[in-house]
Backbone as CSV, one residue per row, in Angstrom:
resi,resn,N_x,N_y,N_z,CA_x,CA_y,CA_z,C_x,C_y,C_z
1,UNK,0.845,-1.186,0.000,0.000,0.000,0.000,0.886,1.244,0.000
2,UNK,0.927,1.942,-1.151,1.738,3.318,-1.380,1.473,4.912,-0.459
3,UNK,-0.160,4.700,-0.065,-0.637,5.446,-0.260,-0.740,6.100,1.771
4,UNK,0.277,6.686,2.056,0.188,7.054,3.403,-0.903,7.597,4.335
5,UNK,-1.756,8.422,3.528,-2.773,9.056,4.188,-3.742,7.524,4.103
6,UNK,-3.694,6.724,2.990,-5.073,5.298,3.392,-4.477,4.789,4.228
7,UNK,-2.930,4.362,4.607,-2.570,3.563,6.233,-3.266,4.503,7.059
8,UNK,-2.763,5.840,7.408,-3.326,6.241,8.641,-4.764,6.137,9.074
9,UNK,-5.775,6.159,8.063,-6.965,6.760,7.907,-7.502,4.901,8.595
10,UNK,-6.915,3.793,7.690,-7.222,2.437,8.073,-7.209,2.072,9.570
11,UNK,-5.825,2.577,10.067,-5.337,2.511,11.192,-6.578,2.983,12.152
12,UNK,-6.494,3.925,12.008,-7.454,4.665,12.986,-8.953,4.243,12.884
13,UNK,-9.832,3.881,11.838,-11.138,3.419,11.529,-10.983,2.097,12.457
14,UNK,-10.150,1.525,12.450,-9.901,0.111,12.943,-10.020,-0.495,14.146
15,UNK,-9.262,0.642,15.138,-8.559,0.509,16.107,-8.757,1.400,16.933
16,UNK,-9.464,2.948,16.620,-9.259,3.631,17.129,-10.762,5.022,17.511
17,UNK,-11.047,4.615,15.713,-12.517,5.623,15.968,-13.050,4.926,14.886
18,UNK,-14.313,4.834,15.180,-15.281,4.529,13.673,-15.660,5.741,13.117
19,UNK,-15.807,6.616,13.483,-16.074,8.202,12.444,-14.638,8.351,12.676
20,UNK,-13.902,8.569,11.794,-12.156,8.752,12.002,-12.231,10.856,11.871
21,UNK,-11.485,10.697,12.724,-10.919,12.701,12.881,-9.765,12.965,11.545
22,UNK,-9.504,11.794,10.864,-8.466,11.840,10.130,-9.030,11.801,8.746
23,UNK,-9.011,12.955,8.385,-10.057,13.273,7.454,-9.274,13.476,5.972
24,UNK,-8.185,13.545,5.926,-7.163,13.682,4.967,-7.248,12.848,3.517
25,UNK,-7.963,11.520,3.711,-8.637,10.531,2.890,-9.892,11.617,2.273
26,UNK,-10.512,11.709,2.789,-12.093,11.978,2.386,-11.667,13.601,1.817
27,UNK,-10.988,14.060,2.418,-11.013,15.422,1.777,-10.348,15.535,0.186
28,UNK,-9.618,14.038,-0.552,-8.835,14.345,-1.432,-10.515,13.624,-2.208
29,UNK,-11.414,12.822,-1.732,-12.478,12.645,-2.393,-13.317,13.151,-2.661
30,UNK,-13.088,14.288,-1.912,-14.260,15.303,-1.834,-14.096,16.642,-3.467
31,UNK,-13.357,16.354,-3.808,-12.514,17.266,-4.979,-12.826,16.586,-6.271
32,UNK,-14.529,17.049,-6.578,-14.473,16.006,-8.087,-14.004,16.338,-8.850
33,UNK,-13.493,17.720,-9.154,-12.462,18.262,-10.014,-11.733,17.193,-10.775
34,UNK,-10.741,17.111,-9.494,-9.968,15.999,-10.293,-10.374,14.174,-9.938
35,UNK,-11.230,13.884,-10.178,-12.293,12.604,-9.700,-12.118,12.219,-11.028
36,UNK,-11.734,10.980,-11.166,-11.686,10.092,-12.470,-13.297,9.467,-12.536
37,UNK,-14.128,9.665,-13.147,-15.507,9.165,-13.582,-16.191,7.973,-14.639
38,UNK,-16.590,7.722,-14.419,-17.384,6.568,-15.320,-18.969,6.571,-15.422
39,UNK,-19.166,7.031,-16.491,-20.707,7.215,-16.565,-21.489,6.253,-17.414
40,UNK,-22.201,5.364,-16.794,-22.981,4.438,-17.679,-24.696,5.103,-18.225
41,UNK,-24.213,5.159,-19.456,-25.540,5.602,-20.141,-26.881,4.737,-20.175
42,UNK,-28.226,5.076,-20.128,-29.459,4.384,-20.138,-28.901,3.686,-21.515
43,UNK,-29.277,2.338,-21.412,-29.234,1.495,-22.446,-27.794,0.401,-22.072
44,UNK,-27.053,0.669,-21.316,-25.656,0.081,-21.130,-26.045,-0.874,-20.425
45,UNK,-25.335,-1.949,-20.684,-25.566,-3.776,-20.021,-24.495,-3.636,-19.129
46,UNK,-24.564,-4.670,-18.104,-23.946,-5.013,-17.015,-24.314,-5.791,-16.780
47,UNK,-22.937,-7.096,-15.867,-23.594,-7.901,-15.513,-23.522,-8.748,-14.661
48,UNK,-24.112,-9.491,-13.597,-23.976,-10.053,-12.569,-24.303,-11.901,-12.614
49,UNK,-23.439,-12.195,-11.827,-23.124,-13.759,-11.899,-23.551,-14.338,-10.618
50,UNK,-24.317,-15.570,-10.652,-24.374,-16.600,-9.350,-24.034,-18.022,-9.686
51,UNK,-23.344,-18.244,-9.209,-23.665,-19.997,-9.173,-24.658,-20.445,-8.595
52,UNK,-25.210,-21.704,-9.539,-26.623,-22.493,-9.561,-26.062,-23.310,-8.524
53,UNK,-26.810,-23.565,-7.576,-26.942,-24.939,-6.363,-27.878,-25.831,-6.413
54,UNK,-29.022,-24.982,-7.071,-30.328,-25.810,-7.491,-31.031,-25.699,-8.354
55,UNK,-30.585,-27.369,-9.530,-31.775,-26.856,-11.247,-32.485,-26.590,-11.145
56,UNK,-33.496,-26.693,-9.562,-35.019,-26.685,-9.455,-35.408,-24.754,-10.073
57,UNK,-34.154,-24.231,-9.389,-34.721,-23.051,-9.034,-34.013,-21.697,-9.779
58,UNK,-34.034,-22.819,-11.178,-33.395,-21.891,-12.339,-34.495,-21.904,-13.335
59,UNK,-34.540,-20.900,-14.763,-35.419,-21.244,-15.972,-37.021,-21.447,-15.385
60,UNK,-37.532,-20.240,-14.400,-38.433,-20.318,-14.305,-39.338,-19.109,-13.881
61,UNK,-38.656,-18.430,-15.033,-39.360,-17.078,-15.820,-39.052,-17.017,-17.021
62,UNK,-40.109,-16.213,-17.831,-39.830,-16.200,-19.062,-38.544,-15.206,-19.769
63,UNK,-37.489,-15.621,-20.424,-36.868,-15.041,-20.857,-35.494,-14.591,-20.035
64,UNK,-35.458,-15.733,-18.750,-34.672,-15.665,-17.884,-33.800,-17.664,-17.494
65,UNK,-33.025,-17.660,-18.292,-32.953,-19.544,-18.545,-31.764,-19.594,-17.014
66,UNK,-31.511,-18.606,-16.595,-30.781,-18.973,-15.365,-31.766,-18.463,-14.416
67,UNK,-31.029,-17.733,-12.994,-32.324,-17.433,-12.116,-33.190,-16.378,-12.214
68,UNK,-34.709,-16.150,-11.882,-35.691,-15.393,-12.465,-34.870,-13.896,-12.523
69,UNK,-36.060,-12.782,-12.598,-35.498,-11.457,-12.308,-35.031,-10.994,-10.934
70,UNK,-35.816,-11.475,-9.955,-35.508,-11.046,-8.623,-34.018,-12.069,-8.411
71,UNK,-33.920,-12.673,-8.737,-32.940,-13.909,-7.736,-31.460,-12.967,-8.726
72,UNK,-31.701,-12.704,-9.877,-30.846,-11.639,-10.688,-30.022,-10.846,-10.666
73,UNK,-30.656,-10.225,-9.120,-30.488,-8.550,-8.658,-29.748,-8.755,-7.550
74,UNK,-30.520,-7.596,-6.363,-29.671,-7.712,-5.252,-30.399,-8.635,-4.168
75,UNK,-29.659,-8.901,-3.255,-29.984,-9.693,-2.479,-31.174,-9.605,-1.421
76,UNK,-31.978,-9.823,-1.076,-32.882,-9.409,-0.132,-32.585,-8.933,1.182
77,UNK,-32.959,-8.259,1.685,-32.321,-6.996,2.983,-31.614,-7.668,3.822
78,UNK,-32.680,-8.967,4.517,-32.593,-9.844,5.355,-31.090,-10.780,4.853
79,UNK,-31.054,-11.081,4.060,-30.027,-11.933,3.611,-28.434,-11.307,3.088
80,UNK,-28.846,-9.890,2.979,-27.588,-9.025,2.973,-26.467,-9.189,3.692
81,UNK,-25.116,-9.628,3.786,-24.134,-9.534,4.407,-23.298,-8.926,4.374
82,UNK,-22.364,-8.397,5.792,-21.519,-7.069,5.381,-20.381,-7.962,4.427
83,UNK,-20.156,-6.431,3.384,-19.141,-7.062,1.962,-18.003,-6.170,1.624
84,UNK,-17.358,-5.660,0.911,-15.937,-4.892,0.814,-16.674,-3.536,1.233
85,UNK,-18.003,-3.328,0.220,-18.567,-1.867,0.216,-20.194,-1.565,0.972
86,UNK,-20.450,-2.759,1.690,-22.039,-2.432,2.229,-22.101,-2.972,3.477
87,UNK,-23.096,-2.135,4.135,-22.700,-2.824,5.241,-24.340,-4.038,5.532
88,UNK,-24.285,-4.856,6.465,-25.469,-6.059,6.557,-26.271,-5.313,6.874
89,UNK,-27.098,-5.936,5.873,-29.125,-5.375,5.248,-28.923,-3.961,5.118
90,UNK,-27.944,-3.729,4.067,-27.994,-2.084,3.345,-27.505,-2.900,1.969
91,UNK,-28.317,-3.714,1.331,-28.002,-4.339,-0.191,-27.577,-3.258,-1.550
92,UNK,-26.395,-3.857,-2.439,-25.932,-2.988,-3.238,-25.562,-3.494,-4.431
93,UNK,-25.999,-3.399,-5.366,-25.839,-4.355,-6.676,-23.939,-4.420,-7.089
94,UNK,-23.418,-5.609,-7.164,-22.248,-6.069,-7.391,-22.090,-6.568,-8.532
95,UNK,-21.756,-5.857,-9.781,-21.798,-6.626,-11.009,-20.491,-6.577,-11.848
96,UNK,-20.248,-6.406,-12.752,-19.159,-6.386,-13.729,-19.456,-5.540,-15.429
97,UNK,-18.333,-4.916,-15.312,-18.805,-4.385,-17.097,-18.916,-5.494,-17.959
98,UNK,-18.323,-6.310,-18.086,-18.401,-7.314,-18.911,-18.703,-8.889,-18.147
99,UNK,-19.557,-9.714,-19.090,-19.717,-11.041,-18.465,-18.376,-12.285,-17.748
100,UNK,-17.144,-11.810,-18.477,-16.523,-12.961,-17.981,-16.120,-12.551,-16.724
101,UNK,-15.809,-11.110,-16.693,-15.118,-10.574,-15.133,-16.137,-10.693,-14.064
102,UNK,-17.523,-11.075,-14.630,-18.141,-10.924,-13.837,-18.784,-12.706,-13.337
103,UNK,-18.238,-13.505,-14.354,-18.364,-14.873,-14.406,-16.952,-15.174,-13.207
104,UNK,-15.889,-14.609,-13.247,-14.432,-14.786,-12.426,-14.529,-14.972,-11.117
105,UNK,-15.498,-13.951,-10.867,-15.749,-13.455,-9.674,-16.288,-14.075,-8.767
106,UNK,-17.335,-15.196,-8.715,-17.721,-16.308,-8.010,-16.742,-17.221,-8.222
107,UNK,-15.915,-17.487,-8.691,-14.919,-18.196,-8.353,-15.230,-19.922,-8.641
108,UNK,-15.702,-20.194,-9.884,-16.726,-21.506,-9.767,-16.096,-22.564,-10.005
109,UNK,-16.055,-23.540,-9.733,-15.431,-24.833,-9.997,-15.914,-25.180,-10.939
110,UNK,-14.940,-26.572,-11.626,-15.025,-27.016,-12.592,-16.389,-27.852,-12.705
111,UNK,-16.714,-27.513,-13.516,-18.266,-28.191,-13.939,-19.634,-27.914,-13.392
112,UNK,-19.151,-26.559,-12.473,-20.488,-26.018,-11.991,-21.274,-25.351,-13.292
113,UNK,-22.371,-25.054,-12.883,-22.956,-24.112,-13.732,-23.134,-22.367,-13.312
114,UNK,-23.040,-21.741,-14.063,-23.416,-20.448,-13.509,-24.376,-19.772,-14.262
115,UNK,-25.334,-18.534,-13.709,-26.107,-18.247,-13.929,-25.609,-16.176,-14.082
116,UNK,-25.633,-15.815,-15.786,-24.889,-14.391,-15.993,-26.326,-13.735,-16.182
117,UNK,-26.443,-12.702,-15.094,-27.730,-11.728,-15.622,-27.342,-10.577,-16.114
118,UNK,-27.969,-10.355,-17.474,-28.118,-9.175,-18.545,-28.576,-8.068,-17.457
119,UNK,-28.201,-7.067,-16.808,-28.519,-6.046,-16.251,-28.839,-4.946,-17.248
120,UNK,-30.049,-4.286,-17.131,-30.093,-2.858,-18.309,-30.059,-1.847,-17.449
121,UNK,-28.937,-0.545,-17.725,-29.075,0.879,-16.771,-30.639,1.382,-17.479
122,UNK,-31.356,1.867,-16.729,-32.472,2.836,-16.972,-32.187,4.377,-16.969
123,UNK,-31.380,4.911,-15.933,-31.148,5.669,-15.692,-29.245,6.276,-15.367
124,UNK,-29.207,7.348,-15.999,-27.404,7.310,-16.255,-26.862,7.408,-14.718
125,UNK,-25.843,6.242,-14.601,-25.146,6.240,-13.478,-24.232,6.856,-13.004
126,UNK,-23.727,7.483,-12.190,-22.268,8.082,-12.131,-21.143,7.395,-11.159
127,UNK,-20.237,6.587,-11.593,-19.197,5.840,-10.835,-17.646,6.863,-10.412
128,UNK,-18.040,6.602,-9.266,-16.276,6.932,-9.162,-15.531,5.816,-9.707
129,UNK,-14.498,6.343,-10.031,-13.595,5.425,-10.855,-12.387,5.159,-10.088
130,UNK,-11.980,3.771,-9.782,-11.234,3.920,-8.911,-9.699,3.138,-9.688
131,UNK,-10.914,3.044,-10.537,-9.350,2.123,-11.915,-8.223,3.387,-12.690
132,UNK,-9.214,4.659,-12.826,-8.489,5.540,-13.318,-8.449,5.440,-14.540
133,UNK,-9.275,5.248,-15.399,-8.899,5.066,-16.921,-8.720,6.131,-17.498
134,UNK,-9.507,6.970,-17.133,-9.270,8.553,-17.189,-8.645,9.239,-16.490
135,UNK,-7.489,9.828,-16.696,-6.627,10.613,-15.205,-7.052,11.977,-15.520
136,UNK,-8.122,12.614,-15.027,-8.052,14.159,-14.737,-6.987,15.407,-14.883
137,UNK,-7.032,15.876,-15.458,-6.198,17.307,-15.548,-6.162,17.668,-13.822
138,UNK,-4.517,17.604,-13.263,-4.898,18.261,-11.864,-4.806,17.310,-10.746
139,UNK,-4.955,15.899,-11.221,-5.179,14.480,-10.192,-3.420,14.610,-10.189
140,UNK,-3.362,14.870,-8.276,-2.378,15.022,-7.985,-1.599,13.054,-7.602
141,UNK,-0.494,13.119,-7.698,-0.035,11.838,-7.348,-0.193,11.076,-5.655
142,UNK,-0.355,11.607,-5.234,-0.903,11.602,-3.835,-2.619,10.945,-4.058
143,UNK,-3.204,11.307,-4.961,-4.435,10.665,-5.081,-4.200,9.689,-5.689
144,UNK,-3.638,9.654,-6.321,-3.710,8.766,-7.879,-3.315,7.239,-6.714
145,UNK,-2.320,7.402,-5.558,-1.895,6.407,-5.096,-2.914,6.333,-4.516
146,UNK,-3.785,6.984,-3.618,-4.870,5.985,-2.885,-5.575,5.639,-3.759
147,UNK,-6.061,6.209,-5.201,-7.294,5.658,-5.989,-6.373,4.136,-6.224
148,UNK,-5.284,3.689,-6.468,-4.799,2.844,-6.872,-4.825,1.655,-5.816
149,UNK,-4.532,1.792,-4.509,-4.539,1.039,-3.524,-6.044,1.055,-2.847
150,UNK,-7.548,1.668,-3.095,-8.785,1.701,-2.541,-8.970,0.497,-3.843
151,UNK,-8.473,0.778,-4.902,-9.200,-0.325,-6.315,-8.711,-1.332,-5.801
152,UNK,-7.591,-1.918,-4.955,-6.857,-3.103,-4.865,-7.343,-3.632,-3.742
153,UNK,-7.750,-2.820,-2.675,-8.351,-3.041,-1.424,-10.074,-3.512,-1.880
154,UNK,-10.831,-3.090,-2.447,-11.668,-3.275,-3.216,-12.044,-4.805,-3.939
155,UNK,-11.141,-5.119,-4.267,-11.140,-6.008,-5.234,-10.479,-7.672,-5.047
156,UNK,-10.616,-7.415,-3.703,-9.666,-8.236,-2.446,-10.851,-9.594,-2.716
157,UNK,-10.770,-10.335,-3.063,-11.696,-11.702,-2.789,-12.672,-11.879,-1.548
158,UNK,-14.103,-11.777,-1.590,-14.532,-12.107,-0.494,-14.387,-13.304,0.053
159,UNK,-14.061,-14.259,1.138,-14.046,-15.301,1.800,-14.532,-15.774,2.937
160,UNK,-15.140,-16.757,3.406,-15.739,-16.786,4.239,-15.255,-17.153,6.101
161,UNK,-14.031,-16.966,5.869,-12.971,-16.711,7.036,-12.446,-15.091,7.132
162,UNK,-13.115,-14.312,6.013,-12.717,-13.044,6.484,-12.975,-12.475,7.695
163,UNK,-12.033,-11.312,8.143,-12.396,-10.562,9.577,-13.225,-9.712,9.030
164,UNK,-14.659,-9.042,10.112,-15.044,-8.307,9.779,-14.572,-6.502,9.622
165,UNK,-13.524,-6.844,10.500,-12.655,-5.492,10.588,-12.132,-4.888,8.742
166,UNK,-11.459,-6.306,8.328,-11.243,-5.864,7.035,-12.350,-4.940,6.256
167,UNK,-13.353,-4.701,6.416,-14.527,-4.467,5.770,-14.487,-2.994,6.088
168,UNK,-14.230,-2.699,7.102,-14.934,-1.231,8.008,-13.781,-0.399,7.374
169,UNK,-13.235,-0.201,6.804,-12.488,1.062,5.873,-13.196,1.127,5.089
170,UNK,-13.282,0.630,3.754,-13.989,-0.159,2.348,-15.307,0.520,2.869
171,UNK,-16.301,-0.134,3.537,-17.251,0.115,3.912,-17.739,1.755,4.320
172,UNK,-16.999,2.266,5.075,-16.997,3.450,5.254,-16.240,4.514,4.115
173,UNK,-15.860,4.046,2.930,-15.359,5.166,1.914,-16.617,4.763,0.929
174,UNK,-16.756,3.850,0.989,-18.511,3.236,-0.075,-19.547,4.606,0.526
175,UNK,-19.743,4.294,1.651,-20.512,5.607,2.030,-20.418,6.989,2.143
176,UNK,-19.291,7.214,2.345,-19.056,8.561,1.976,-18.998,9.448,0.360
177,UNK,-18.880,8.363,-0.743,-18.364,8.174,-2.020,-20.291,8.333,-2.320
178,UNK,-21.219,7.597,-1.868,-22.773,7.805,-1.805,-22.977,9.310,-1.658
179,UNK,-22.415,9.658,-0.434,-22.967,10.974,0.332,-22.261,11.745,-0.975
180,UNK,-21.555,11.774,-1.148,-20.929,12.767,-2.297,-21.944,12.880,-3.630
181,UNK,-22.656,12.050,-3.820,-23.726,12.207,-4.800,-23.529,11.112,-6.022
182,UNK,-22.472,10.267,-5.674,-22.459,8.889,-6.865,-23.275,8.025,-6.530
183,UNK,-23.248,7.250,-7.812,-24.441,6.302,-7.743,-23.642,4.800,-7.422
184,UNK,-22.128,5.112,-7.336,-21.367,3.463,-7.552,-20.118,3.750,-7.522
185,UNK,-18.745,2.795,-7.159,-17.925,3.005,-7.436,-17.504,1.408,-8.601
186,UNK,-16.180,2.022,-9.188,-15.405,1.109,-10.511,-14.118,0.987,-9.832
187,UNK,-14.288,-0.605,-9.637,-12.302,-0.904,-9.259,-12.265,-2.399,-10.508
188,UNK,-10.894,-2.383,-10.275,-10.606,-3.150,-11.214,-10.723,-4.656,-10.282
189,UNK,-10.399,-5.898,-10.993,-10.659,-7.353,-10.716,-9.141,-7.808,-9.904
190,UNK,-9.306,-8.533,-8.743,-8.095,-9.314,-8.817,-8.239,-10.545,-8.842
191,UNK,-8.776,-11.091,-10.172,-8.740,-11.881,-10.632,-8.813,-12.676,-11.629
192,UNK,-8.711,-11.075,-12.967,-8.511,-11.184,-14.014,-7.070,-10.277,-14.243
193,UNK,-6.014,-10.714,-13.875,-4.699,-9.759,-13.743,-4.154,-9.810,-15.241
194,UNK,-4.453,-10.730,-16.361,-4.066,-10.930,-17.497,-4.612,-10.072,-18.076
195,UNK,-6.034,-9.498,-18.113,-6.290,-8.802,-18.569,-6.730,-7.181,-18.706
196,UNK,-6.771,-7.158,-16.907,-6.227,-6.024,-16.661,-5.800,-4.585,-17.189
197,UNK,-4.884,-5.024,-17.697,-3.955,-4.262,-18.542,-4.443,-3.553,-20.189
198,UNK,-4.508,-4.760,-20.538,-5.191,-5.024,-22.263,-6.208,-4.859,-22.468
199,UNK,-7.306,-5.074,-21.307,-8.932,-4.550,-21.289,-9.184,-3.751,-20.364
200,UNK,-9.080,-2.517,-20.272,-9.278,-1.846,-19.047,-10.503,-1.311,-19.009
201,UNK,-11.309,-1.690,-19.926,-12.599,-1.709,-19.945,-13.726,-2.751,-19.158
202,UNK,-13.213,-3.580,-18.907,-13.466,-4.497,-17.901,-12.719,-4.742,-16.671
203,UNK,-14.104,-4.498,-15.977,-13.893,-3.943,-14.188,-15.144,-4.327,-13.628
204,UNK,-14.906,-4.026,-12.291,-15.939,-4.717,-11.478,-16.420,-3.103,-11.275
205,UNK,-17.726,-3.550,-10.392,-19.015,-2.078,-10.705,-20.012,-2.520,-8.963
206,UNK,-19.780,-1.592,-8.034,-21.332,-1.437,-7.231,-22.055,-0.271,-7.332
207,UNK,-23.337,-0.554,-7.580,-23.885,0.440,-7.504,-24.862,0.066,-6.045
208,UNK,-24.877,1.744,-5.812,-25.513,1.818,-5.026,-27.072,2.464,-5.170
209,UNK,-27.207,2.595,-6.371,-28.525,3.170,-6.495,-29.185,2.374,-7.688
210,UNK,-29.568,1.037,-7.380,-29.904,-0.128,-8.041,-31.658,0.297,-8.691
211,UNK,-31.933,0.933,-8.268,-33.175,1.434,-8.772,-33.234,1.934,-10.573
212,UNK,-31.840,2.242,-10.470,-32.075,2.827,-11.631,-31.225,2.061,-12.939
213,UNK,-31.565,0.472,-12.492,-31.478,-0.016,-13.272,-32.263,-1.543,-13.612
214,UNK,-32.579,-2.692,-14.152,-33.692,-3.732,-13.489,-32.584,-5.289,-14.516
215,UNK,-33.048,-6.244,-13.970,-32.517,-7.194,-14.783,-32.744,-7.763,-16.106
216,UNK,-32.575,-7.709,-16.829,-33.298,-8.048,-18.250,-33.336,-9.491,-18.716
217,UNK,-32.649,-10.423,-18.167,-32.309,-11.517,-18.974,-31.441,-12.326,-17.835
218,UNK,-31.565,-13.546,-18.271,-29.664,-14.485,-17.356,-29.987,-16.157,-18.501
219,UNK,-28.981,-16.259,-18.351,-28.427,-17.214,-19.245,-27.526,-18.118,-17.962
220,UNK,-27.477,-19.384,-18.860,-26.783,-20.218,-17.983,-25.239,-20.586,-18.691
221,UNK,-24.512,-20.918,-17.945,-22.796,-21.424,-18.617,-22.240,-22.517,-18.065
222,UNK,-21.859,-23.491,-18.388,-21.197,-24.377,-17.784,-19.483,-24.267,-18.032
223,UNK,-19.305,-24.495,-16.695,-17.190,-24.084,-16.432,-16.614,-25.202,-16.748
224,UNK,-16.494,-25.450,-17.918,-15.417,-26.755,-18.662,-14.184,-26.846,-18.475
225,UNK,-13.685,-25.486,-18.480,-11.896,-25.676,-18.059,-11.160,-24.735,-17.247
226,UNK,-10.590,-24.972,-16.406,-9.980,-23.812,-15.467,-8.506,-23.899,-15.483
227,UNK,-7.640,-22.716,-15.327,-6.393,-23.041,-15.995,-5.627,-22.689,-14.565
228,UNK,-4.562,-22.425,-14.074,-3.612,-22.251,-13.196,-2.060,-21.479,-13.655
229,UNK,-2.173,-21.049,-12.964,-0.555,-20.040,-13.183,0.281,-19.791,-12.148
230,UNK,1.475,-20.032,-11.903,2.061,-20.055,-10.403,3.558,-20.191,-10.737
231,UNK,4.187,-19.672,-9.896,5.506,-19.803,-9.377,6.277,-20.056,-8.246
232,UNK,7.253,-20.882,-8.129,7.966,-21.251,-6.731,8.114,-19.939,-6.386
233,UNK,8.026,-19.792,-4.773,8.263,-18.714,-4.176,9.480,-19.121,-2.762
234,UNK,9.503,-20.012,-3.152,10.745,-20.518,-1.469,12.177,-20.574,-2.017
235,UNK,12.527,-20.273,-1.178,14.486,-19.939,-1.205,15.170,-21.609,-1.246
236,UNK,14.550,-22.647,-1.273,14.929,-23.917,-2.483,15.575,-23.866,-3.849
237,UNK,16.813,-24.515,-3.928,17.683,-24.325,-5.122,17.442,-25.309,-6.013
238,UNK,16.629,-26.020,-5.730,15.785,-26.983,-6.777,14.956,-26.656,-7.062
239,UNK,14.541,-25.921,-8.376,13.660,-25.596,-8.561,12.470,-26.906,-9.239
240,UNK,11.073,-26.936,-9.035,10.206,-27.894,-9.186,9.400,-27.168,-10.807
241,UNK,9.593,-27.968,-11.601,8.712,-27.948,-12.708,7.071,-27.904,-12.441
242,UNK,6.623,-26.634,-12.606,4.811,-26.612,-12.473,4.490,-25.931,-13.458
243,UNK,3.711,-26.454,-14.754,3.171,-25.936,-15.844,1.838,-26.510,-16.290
244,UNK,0.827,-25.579,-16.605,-0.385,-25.839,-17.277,0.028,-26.131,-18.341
245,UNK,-1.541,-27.006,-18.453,-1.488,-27.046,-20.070,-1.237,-26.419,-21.082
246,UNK,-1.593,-25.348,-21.203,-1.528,-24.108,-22.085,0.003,-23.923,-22.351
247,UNK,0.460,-23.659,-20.746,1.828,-23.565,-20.959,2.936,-24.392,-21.801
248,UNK,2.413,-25.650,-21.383,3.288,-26.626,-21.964,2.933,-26.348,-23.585
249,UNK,1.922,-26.813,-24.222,1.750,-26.511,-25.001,2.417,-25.381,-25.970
250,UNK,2.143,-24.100,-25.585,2.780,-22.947,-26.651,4.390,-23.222,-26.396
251,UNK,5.161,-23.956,-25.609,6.148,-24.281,-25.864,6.833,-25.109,-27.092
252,UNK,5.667,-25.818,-27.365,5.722,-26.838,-28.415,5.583,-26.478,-29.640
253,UNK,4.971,-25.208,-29.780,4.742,-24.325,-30.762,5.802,-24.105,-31.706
């Protein structure tokens, strides 16, 4: 983490105050001037992913072959759990610009099925951008590092051994980022790092003002192949041969 004013600001939310006096974070957010933006126009798709647990309770609406419209969306109040950016039973739509980043993201095993819902905006959204695709005239480097380390903090894998502490930074810049008058924030995936780079058009998306948009559609996919990428990381002078398929392969090339 580069970004000195997000240690302190973490530190203190954590450990020390839940309304933090250390306001040095929020005040560089407060400056949309230089605020990198993302505006999704009425008509723009998005889209959100579940894995199926039960055929029963898929393909049973019309024009919806994965789960209906409601099961689509956000989660029901009651069933809300606190997540990087919401806090439990304050529900917030979690989707993706594009289907596969947003297929990544549940994390599905091989041969599950998943269920991608066609989201339609109704109404134009306004995202903080926390990927930066746009750098502002004026976005001082001091921001640029927390927008860079809030997208990474962001984009952290939910798990179900997480602390809830991890949450209460995240959680509390989601809301303040609301109060400022956005409808959502844009961080990038960590878990599409390949593409990242080459598609920076694909990113992960919450909105927080889900109203102003409804589900249109979901389709089902089945996960046929999952690939692996890795490197020894231990101070062992033998090094151990570990290669995917893929890998091996374009070697042969």
């Amino acid at each position: 983490m580069s970004s000195r004013k997000l240690r302190a600001f973490i530190r203190e939310i954590q450990y020390e105050n839940r309304n933090p006096t250390n306001d040095e974070v929020l005040k560089l957010l407060e400056d949309r001037s230089t605020n990198p933006e993302i505006i999704l126009k009425p008509g723009t798709k998005v889209y959100r992913s579940r894995i199926i647990n039960d055929e029963k309770a898929i393909n049973t609406q019309t024009g919806f072959f994965g789960y209906d419209e409601d099961n689509s969306f956000v989660p029901p109040v009651k069933l809300t759990k606190d997540m990087r950016a919401n806090y439990r039973y304050i529900p917030y739509l979690y989707c993706a610009s594009h289907p596969y980043t947003s297929l990544v993201e549940v994390r599905p095993r091989l041969g599950c099925r998943v269920s991608i819902a066609t989201i339609a905006i109704d109404s134009e959204i306004g995202l903080l951008d926390f990927t930066i695709q746009r750098k502002p005239v004026g976005m001082s480097p001091p921001k640029q590092n927390l927008f860079a380390d809030l997208s990474e903090l962001y984009s952290k894998p939910v798990t179900s051994s997480d602390d809830i502490l991890d949450y209460i930074p995240t959680q509390y810049i989601a809301e303040y980022v609301k109060k400022l008058g956005y409808d959502g924030i844009a961080f990038t995936s960590s878990l599409t790092p390949e593409i990242n780079c080459t598609n920076p058009d694909q990113y992960n998306i919450v909105i927080f003002h889900y109203d102003k948009c409804h589900a249109e559609k979901s389709n089902v996919f089945s996960i046929d192949n999952i690939y692996f990428d890795c490197r020894q990381i231990d101070t062992d002078s033998t090094k151990m041969r570990v290669k995917g398929y893929i890998e091996e392969n374009l070697e042969n090339v």
